[in-house]
HTML snippet that shows the backbone in 3Dmol.js (N, CA, C, O; Angstrom):
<script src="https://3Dmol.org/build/3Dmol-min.js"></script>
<div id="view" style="width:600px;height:400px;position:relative"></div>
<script>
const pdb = `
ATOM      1  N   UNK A   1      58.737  97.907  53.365  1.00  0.00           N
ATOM      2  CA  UNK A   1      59.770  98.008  52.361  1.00  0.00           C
ATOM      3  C   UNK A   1      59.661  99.385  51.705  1.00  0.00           C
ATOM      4  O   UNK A   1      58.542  99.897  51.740  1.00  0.00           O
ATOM      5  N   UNK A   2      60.600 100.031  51.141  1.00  0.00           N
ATOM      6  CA  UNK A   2      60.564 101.511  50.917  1.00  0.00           C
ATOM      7  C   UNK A   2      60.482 101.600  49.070  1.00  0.00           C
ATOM      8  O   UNK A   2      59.919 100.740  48.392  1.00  0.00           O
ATOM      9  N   UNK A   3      60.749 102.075  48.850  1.00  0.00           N
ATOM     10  CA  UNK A   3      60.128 102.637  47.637  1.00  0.00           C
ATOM     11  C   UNK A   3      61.989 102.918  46.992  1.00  0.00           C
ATOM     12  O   UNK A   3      62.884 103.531  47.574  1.00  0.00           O
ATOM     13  N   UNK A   4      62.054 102.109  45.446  1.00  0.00           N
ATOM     14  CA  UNK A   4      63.158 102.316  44.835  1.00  0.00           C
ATOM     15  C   UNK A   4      63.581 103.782  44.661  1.00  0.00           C
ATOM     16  O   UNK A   4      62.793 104.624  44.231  1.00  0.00           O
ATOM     17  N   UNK A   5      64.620 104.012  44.945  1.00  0.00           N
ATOM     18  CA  UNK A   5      64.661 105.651  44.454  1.00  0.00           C
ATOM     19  C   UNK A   5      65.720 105.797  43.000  1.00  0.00           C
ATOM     20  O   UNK A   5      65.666 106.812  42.306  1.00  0.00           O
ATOM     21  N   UNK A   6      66.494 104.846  42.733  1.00  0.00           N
ATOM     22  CA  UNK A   6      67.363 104.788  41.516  1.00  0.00           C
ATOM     23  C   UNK A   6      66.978 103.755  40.216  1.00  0.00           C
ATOM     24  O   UNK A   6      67.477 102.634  40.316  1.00  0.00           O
ATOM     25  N   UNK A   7      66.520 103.894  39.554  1.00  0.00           N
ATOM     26  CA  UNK A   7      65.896 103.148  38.548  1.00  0.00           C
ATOM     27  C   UNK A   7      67.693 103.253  36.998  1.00  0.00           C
ATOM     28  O   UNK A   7      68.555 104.091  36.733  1.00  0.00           O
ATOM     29  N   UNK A   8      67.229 101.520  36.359  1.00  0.00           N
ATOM     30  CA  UNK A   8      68.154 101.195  35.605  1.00  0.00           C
ATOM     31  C   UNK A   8      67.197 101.271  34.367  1.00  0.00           C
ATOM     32  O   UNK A   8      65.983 101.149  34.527  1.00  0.00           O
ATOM     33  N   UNK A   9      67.966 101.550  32.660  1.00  0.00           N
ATOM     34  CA  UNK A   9      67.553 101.538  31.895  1.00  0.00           C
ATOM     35  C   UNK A   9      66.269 100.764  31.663  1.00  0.00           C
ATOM     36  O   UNK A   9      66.730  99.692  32.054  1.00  0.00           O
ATOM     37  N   UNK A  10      65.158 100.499  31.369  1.00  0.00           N
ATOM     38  CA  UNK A  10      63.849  99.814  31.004  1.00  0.00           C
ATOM     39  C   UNK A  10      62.856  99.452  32.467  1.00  0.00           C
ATOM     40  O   UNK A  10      61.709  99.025  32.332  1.00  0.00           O
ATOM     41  N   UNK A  11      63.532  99.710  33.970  1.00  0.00           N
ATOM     42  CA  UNK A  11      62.316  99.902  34.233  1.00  0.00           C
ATOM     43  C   UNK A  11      61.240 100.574  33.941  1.00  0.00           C
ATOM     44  O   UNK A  11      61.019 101.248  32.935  1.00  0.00           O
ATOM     45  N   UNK A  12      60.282 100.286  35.247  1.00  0.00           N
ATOM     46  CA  UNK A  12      59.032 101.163  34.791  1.00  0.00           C
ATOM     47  C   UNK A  12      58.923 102.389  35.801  1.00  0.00           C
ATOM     48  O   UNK A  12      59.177 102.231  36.995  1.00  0.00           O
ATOM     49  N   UNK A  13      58.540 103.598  35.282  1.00  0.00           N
ATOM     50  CA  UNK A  13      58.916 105.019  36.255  1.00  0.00           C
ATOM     51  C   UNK A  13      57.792 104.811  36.940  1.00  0.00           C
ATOM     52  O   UNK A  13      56.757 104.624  36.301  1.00  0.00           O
ATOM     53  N   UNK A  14      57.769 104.801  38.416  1.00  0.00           N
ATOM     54  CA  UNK A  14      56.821 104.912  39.205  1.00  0.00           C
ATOM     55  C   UNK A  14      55.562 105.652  39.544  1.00  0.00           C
ATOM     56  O   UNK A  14      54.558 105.250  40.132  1.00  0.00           O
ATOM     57  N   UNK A  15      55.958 107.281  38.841  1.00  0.00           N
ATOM     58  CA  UNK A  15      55.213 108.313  39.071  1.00  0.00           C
ATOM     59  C   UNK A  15      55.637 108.973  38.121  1.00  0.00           C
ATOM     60  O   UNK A  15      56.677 108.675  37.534  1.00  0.00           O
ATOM     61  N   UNK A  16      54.764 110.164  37.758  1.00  0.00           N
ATOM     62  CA  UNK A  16      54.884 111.420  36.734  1.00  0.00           C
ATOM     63  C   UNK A  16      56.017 111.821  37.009  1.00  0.00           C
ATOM     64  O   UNK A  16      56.313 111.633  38.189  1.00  0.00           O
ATOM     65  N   UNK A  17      57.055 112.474  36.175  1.00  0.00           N
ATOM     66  CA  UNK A  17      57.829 113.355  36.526  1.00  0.00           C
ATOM     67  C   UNK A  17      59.233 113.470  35.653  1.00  0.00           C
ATOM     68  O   UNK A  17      59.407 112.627  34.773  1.00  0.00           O
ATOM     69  N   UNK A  18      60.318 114.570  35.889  1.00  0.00           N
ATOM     70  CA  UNK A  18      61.858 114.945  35.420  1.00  0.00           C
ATOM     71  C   UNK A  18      62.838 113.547  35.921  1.00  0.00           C
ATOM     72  O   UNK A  18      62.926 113.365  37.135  1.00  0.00           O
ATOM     73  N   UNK A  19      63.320 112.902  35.297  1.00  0.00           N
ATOM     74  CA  UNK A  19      64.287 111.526  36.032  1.00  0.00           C
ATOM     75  C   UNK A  19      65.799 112.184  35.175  1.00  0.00           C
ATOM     76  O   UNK A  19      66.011 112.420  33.986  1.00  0.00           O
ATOM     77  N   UNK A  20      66.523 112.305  36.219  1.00  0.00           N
ATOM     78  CA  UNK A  20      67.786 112.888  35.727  1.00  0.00           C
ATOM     79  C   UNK A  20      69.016 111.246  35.810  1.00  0.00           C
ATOM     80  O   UNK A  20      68.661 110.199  36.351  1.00  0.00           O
ATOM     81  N   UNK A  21      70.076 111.400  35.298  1.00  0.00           N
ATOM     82  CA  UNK A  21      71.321 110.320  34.971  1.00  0.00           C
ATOM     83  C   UNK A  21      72.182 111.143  36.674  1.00  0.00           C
ATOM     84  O   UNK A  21      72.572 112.290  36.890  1.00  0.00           O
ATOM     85  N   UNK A  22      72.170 109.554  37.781  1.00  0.00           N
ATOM     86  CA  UNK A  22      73.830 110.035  38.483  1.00  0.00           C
ATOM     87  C   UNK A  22      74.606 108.692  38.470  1.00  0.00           C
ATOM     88  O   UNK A  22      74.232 107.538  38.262  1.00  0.00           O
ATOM     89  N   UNK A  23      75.405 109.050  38.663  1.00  0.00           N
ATOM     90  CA  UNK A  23      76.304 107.689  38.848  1.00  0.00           C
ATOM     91  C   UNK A  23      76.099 107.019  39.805  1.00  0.00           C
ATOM     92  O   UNK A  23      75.298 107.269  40.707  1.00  0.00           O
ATOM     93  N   UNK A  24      77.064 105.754  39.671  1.00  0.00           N
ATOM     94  CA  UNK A  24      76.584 104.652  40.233  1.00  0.00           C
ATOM     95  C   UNK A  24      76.630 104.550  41.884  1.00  0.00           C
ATOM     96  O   UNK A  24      76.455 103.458  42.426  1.00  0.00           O
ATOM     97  N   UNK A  25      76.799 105.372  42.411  1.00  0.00           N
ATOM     98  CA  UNK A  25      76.947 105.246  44.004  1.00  0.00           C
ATOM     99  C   UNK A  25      75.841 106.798  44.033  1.00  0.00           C
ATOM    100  O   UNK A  25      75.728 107.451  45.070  1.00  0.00           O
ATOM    101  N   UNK A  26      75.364 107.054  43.177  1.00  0.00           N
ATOM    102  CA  UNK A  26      74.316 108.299  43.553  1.00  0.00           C
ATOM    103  C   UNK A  26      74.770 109.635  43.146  1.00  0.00           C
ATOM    104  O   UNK A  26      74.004 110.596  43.213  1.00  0.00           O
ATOM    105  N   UNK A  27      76.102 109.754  42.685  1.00  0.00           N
ATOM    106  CA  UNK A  27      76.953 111.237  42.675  1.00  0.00           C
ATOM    107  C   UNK A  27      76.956 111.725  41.281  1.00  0.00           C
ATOM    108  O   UNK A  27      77.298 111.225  40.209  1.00  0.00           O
ATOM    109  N   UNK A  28      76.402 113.006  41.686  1.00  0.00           N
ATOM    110  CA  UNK A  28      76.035 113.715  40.473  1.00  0.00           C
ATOM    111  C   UNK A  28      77.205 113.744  39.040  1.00  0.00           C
ATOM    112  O   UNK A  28      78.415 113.633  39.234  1.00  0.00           O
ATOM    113  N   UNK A  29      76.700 113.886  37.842  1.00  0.00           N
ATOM    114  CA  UNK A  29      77.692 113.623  36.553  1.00  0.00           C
ATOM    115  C   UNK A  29      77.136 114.737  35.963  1.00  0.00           C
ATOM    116  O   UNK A  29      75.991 115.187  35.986  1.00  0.00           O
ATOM    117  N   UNK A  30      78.463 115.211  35.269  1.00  0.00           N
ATOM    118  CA  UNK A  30      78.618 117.045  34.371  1.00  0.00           C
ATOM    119  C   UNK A  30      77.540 116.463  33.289  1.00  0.00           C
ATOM    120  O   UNK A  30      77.615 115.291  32.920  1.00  0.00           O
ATOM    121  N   UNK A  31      76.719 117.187  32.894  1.00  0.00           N
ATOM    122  CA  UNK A  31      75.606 117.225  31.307  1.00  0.00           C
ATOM    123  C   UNK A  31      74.761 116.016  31.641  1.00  0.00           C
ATOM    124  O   UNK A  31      74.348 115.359  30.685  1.00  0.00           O
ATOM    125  N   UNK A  32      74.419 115.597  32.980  1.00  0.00           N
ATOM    126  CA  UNK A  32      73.031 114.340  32.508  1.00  0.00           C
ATOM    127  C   UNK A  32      71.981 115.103  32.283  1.00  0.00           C
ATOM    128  O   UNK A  32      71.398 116.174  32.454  1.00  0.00           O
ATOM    129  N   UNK A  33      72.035 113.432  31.549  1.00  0.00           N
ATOM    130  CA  UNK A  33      70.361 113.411  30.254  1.00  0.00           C
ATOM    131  C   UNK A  33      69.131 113.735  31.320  1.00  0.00           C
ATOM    132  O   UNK A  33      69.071 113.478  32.522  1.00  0.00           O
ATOM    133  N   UNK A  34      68.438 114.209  30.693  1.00  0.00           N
ATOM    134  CA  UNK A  34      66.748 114.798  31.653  1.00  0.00           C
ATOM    135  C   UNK A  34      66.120 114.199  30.566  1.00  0.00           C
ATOM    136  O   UNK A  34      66.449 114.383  29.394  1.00  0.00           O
ATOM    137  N   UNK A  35      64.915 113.244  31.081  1.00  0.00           N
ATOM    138  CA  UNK A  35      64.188 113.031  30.488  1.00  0.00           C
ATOM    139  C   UNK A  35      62.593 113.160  31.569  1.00  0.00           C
ATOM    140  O   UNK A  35      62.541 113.170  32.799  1.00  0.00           O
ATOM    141  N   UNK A  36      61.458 113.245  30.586  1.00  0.00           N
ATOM    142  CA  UNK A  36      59.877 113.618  31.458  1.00  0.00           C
ATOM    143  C   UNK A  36      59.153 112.061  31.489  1.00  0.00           C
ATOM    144  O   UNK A  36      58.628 111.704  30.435  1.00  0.00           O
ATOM    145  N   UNK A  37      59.129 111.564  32.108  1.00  0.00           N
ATOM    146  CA  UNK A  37      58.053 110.639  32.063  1.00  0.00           C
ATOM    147  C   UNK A  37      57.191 110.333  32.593  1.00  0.00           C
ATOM    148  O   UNK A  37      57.409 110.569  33.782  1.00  0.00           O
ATOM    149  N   UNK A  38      55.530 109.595  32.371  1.00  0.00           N
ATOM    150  CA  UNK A  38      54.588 109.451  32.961  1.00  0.00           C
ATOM    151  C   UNK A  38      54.775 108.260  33.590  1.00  0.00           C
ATOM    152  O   UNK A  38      55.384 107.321  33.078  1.00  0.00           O
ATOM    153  N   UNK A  39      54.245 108.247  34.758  1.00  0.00           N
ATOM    154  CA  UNK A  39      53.866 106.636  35.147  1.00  0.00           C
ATOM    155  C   UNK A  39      53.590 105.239  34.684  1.00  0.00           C
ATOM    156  O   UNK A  39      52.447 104.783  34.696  1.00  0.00           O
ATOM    157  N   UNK A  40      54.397 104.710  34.369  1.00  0.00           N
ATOM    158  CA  UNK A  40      54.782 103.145  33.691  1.00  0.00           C
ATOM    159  C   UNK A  40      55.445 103.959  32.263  1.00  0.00           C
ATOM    160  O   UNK A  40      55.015 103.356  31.279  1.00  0.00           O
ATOM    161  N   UNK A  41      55.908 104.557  32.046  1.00  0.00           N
ATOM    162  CA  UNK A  41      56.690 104.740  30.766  1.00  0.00           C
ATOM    163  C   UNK A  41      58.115 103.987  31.355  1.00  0.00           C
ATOM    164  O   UNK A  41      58.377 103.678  32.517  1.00  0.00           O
ATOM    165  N   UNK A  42      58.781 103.844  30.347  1.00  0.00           N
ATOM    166  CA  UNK A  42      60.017 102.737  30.391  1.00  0.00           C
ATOM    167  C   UNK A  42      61.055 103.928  30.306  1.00  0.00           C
ATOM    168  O   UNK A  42      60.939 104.960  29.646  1.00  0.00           O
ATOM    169  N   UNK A  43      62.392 103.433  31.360  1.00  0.00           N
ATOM    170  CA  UNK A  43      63.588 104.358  31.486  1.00  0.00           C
ATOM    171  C   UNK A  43      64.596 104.213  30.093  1.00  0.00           C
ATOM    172  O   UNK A  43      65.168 103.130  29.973  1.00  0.00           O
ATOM    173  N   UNK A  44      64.789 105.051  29.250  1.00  0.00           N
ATOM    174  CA  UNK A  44      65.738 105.031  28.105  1.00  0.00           C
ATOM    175  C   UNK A  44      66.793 104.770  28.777  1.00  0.00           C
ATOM    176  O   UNK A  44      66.963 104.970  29.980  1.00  0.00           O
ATOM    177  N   UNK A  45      67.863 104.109  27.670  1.00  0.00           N
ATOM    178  CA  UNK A  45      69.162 104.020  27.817  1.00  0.00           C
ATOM    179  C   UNK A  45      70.248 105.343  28.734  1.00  0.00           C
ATOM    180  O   UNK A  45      70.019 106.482  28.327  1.00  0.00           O
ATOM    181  N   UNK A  46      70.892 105.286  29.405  1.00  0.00           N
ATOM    182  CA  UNK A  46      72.051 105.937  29.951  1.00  0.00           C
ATOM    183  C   UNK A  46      73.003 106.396  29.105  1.00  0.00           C
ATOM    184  O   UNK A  46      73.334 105.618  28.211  1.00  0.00           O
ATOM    185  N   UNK A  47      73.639 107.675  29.160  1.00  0.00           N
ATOM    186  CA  UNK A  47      74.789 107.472  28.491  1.00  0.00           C
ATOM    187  C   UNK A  47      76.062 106.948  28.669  1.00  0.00           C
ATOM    188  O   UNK A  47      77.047 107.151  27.959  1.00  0.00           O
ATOM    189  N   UNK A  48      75.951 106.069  29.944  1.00  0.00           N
ATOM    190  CA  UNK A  48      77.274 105.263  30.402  1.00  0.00           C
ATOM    191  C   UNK A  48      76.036 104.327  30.989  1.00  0.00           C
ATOM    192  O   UNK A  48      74.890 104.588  31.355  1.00  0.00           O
ATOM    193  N   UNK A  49      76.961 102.892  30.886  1.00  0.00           N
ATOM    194  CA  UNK A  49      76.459 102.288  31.327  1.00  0.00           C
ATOM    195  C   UNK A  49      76.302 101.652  32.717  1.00  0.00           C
ATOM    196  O   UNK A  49      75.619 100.717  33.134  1.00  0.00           O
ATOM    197  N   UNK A  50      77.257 102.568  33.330  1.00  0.00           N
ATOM    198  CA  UNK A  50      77.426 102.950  34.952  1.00  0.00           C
ATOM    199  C   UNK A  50      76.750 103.774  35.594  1.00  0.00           C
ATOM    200  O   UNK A  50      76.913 104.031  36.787  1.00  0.00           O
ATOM    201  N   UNK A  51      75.810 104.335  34.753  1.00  0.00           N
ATOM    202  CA  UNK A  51      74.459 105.372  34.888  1.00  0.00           C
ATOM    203  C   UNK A  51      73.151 105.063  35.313  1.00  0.00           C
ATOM    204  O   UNK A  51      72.468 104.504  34.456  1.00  0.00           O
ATOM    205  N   UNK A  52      72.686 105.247  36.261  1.00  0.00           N
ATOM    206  CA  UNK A  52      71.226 104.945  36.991  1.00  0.00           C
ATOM    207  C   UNK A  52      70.370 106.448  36.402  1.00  0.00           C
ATOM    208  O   UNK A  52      70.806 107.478  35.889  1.00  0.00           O
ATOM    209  N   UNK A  53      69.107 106.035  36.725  1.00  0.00           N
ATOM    210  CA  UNK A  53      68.048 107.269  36.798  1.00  0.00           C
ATOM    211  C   UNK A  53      67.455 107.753  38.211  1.00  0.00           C
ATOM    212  O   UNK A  53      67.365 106.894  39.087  1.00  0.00           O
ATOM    213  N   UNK A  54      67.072 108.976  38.479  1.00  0.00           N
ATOM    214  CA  UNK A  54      66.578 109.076  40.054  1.00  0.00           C
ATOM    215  C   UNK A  54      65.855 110.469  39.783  1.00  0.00           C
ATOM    216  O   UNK A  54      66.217 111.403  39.068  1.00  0.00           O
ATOM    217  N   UNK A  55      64.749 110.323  40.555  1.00  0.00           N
ATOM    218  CA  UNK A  55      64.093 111.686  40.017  1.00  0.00           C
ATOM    219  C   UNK A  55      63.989 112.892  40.391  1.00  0.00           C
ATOM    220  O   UNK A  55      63.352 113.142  41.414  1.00  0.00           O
ATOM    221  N   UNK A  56      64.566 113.865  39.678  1.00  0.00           N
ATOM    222  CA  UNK A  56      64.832 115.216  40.098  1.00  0.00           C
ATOM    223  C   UNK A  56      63.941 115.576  41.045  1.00  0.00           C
ATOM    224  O   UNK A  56      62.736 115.333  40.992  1.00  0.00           O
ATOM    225  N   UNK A  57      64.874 116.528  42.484  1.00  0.00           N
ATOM    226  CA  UNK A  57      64.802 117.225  43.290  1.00  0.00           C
ATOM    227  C   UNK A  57      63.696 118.231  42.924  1.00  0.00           C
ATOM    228  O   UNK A  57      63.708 118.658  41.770  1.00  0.00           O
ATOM    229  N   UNK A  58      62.716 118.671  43.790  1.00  0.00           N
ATOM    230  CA  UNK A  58      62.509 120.132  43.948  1.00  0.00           C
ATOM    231  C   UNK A  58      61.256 119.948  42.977  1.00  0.00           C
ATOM    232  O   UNK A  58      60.815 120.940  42.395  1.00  0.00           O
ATOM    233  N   UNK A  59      60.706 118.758  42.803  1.00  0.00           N
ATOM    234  CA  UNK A  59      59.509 118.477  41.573  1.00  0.00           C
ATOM    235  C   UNK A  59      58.206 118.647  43.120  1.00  0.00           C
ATOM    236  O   UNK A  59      56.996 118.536  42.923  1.00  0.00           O
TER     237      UNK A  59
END
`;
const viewer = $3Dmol.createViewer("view");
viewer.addModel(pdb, "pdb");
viewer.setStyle({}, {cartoon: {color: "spectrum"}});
viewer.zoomTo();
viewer.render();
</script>
């Protein structure tokens, strides 16, 4: 089984790192929220609620 790559408000972040906001089929949205989190920190709210988390590229 593979490893979640889009996380919803209050999971738990898998690993260290930048988790950026895309929409709901994966496609990038103008001004998402960046937030840093450590491993088991909890995903804050979205600013739409059609908003997933996924963790920035290029980390």
């Amino acid at each position: 089984m593979g490893e979640m790559r889009q996380f919803r408000p209050g999971y738990k972040a898998p690993n260290d790192g930048i988790y950026i906001e895309v929409g709901e089929q994966g496609d990038s949205v103008m001004n998402p929220k960046q937030v840093r989190l450590a491993k088991g920190d909890p995903f804050p709210e979205t600013s739409n609620h059609n908003r997933k988390w996924v963790k920035k590229s290029g980390q």
